[in-house]
N, C-alpha and C positions, 0 to 999 in steps of 0.2 A: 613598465613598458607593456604595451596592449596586446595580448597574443593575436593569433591568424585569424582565429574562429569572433576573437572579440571585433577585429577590423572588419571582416566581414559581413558581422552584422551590423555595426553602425554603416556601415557602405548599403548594403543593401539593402535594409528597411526603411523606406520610402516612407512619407504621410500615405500615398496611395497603397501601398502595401499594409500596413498597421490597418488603417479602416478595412479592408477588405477582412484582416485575419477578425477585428472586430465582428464585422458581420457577420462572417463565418461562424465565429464562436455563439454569439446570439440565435442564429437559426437552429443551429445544430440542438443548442440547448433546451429549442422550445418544443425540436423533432424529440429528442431522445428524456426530456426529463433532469432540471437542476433546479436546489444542487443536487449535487449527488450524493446519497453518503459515502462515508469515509468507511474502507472495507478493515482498516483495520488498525488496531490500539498495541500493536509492539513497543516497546521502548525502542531506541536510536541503534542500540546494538544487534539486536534482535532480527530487527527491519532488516540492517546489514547483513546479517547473513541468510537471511530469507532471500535476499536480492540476489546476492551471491549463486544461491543454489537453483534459483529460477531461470538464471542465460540458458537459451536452448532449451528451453523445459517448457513443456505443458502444467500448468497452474495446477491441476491436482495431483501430477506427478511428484511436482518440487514441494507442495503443503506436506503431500506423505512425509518425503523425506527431510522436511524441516520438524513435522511431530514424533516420527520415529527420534532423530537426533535429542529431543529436548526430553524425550519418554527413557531414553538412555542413560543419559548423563544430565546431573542434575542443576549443572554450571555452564557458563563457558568459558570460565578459568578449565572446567574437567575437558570441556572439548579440546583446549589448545592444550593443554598438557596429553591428552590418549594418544596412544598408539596409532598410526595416522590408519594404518589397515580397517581399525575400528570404523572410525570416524567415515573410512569409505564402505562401508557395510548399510551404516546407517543410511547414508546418501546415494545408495544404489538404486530408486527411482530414478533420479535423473539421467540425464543425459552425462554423459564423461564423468563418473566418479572420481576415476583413476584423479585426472585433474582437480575438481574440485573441492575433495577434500584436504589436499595439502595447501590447496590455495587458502581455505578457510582458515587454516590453522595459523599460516602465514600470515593473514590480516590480523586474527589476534592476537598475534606475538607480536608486533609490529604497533598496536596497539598499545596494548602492553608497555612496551618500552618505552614509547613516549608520553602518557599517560600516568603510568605506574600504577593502573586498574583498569577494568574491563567495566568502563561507565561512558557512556555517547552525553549524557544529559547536557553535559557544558556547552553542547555545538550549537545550544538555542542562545546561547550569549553573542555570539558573533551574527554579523552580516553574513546574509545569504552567500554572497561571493566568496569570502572568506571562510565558511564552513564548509561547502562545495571545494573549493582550492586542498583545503586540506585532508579532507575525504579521500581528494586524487591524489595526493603529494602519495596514498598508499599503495605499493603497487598490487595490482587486481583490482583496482575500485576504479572506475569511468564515470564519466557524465551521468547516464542513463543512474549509475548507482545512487551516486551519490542526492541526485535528487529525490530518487526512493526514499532513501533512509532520512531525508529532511522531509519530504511533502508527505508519504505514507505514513510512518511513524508518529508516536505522541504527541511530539514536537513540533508537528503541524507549520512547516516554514513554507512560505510561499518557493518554491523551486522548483521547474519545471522538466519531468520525467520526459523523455521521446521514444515510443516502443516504435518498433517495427511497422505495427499502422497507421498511427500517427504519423510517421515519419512517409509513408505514402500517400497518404491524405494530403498533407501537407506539401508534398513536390505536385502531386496533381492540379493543384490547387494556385499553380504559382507563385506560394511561400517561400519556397526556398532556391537556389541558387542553383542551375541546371546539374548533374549528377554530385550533391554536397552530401557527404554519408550522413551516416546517422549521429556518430558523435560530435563532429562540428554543428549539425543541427540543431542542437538543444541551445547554445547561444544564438543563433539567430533569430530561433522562433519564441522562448521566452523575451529576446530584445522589441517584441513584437507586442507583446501587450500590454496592458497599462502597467507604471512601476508603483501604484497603489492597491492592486487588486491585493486583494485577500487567500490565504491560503486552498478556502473553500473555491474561490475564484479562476482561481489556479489551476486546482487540479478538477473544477470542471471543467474549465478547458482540455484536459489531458482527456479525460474520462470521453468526453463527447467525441472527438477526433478520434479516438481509438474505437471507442463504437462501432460509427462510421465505418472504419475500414472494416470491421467484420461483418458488417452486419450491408452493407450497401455497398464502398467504395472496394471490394472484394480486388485480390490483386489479379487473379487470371480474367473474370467476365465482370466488372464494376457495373453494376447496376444503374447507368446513369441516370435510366428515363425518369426512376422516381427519386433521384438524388434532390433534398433541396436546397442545395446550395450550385445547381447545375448552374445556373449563370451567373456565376462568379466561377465557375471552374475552368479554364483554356480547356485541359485535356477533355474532358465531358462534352466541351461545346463542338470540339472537334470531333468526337464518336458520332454524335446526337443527331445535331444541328449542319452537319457538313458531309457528316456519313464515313465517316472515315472511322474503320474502328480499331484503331489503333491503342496500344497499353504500355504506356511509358515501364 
């Protein structure tokens, strides 16, 4: 049976929508530079909880406390097994410790028990869909995760990540479904591109859209005027072109 977010997207991605994110991703990529490299060579596990410890985190807050963790303990059999106090010590860069590191230790017991070792490499055997599904079957792990730890990681799977800006980028843009959050998003707008692109494909789509929103589509004052993907944007055309400066 088809979930909501699955319905959703086959509903709402048009031929006229697909072309649109098409071109989108094409300008974007030739503003900003593809491909892009691949920022990083973790293995599937690793990624995991790299991912984990970056919600609500600024990138060099959650790197500290991903190299402190791994500068500590020289497993992550030892991380699911420590003292969880430990473990929030190490990760006290981030945001909510308190939280996070029992969450972490929970995904790898959890892990663990299904598994019967603390190895991701198998998830490249399976379909995208299928490795995602089981990712989330974990509790603590989301959309946004779970495509991390498939498209960031080794294992380099076509899966599509949706941060915070992208996921701006893309309501601006009339991608997505008038107030659709962020985790139903990642099926609608991976249903959006082509189903043969390539990993590197993939996540320079991600890479470019997120850009974007830091660097121009900014969430308080969007930069429209030198946006270039302004005419294909509603909300842009509406600041721009009609005067209305309105910020979804």
């Amino acid at each position: 049976m088809a979930t909501r977010s699955e319905t959703t997207a086959s509903t709402w991605n048009t031929p006229g929508l697909r072309a649109r994110a098409r071109e989108v991703h094409d300008r974007l990529c030739e503003a900003y530079g593809c491909p892009v490299p691949f920022f990083s060579e973790k293995d599937p596990l690793s990624e995991l909880v790299s991912a984990l410890l970056s919600h609500r985190t600024r990138n060099r807050d959650s790197h500290r406390a991903y190299l402190d963790l791994r500068a500590r303990f020289p497993t992550w059999e030892a991380v699911r097994d420590a003292p969880t106090g430990e473990i929030q010590d190490c990760v006290s860069p981030c945001t909510w410790p308190e939280q996070k590191a029992p969450r972490i230790q929970a995904v790898l017991r959890a892990i663990s028990a299904r598994l019967g070792s603390l190895n991701l490499d198998a998830l490249a055997d399976l379909p995208p869909t299928e490795a995602r599904a089981w990712l989330e079957s974990i509790p603590g792990v989301g959309p946004k995760t779970s495509a991390a730890v498939l498209l960031f990681s080794r294992l380099r799977v076509a899966a599509l990540p949706v941060d915070s800006h992208h996921h701006r980028v893309a309501s601006r843009l009339g991608l997505l479904p008038p107030g659709v959050a962020v985790g139903p998003s990642h099926a609608i707008l991976a249903d959006q591109l082509p189903p043969d692109w390539s990993a590197q494909q993939v996540y320079d789509n991600h890479e470019v859209l997120m850009i974007h929103g830091q660097r121009c589509c900014l969430h308080a004052r969007p930069r429209c005027e030198r946006c270039p993907v302004l005419d294909l944007c509603p909300t842009g055309r509406n600041r721009v072109w009609e005067g209305e400066p309105r910020t979804p």
